[in-house]
C-alpha positions in Angstrom: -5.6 6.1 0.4 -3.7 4.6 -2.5 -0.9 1.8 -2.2 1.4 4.5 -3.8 0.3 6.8 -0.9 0.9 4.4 1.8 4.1 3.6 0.4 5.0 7.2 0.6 4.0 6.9 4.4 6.3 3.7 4.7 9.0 6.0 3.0 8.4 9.0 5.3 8.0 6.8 8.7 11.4 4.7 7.8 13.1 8.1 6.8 12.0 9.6 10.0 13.6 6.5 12.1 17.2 6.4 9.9 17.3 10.1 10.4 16.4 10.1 14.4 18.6 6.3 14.3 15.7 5.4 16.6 13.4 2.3 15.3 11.3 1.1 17.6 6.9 0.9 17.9 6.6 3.7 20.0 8.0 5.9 17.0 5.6 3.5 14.6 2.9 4.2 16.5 3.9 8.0 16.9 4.0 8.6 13.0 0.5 6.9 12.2 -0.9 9.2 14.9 0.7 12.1 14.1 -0.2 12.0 10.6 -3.9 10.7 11.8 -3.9 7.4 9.4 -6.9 5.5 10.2 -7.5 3.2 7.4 -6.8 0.0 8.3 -4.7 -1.1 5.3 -3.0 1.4 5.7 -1.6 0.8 9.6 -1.4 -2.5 8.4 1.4 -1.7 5.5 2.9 0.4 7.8 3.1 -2.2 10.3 4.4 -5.3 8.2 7.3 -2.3 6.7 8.1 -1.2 10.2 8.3 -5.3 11.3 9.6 -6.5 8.2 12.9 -4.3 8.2 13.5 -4.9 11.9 12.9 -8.8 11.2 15.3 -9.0 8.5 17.7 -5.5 8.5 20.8 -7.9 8.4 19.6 -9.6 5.3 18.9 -6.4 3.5 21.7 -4.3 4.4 23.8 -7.0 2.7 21.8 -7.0 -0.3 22.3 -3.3 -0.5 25.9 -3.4 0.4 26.4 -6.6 -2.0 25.1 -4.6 -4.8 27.4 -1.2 -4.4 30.3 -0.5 -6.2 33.5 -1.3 -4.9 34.5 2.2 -3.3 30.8 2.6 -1.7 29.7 1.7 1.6 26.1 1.7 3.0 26.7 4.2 5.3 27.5 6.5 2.3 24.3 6.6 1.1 21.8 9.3 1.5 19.2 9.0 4.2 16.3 9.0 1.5 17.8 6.4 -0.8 18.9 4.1 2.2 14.8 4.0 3.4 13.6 3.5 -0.3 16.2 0.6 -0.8 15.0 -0.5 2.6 11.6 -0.8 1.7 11.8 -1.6 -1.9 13.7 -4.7 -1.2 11.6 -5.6 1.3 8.5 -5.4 -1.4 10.4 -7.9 -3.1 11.7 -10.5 -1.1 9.2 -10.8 1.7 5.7 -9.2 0.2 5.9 -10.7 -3.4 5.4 -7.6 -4.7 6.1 -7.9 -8.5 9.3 -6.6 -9.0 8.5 -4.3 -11.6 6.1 -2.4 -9.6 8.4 -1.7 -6.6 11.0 -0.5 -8.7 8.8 1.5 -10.5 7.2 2.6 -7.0 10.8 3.6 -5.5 12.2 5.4 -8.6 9.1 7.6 -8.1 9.6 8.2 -4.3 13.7 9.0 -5.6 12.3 11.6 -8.0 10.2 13.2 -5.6 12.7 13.8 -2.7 16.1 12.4 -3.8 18.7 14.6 -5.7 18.9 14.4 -9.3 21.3 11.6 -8.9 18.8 9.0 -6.5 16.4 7.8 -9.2 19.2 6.0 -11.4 21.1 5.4 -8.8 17.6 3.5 -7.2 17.3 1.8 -10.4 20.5 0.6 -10.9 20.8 -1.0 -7.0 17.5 -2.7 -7.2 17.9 -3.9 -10.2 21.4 -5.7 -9.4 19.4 -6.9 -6.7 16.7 -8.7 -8.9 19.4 -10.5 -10.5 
């Protein structure tokens, strides 16, 4: 598997939590064995997401909410663009993942199951958030 295929993962697992509002291992642990991920980089990616947001979910809410504009709250946005903020930022801050390639990585995951509006609208947050 792909880093942009475990990244899709991350993006369906933290989907699957906003959606249910239920994060917690248990529903971790469900997803990986549900969809029968077994390489180890791969639970491992998952892992460090899943603990990563939990970890510091105060930190990036603000970043997202900082970087809105005025008349938008967090809770306004869309399920799918809230988890690929989520994890995108957390690519960036905490993982030292070049900044270019989790932007690039998110806008795809926007494209593919976003609205028409989620890949600029992607773009735009993270990159006020690199600034």
């Amino acid at each position: 598997m792909n880093r942009s295929a475990i990244r899709e993962n991350a993006f369906k697992m933290i989907y699957g939590m906003e959606v249910q509002r239920e994060y917690s291992k248990d529903q971790m642990q469900l997803f990986i064995d549900e969809n029968d991920i077994k390489e180890i980089s791969a639970v491992e990616y998952l892992t460090a997401i899943f603990n990563g947001l939990e970890d510091n979910k105060d930190i990036i809410n603000e970043l997202i909410s900082k970087n809105l504009k005025q008349d938008w709250s967090i809770e306004r946005i869309s399920k799918v663009n809230l988890s690929i903020l989520k994890i995108a930022i957390y690519e960036i801050k905490y993982m030292k993942i070049p900044f270019k390639v989790a932007i690039n990585e998110a806008v795809e995951l926007a494209k593919k199951y976003g609205d028409e509006a989620s890949p600029n609208f992607v773009n735009g947050i993270l990159a006020s958030v690199v600034k």
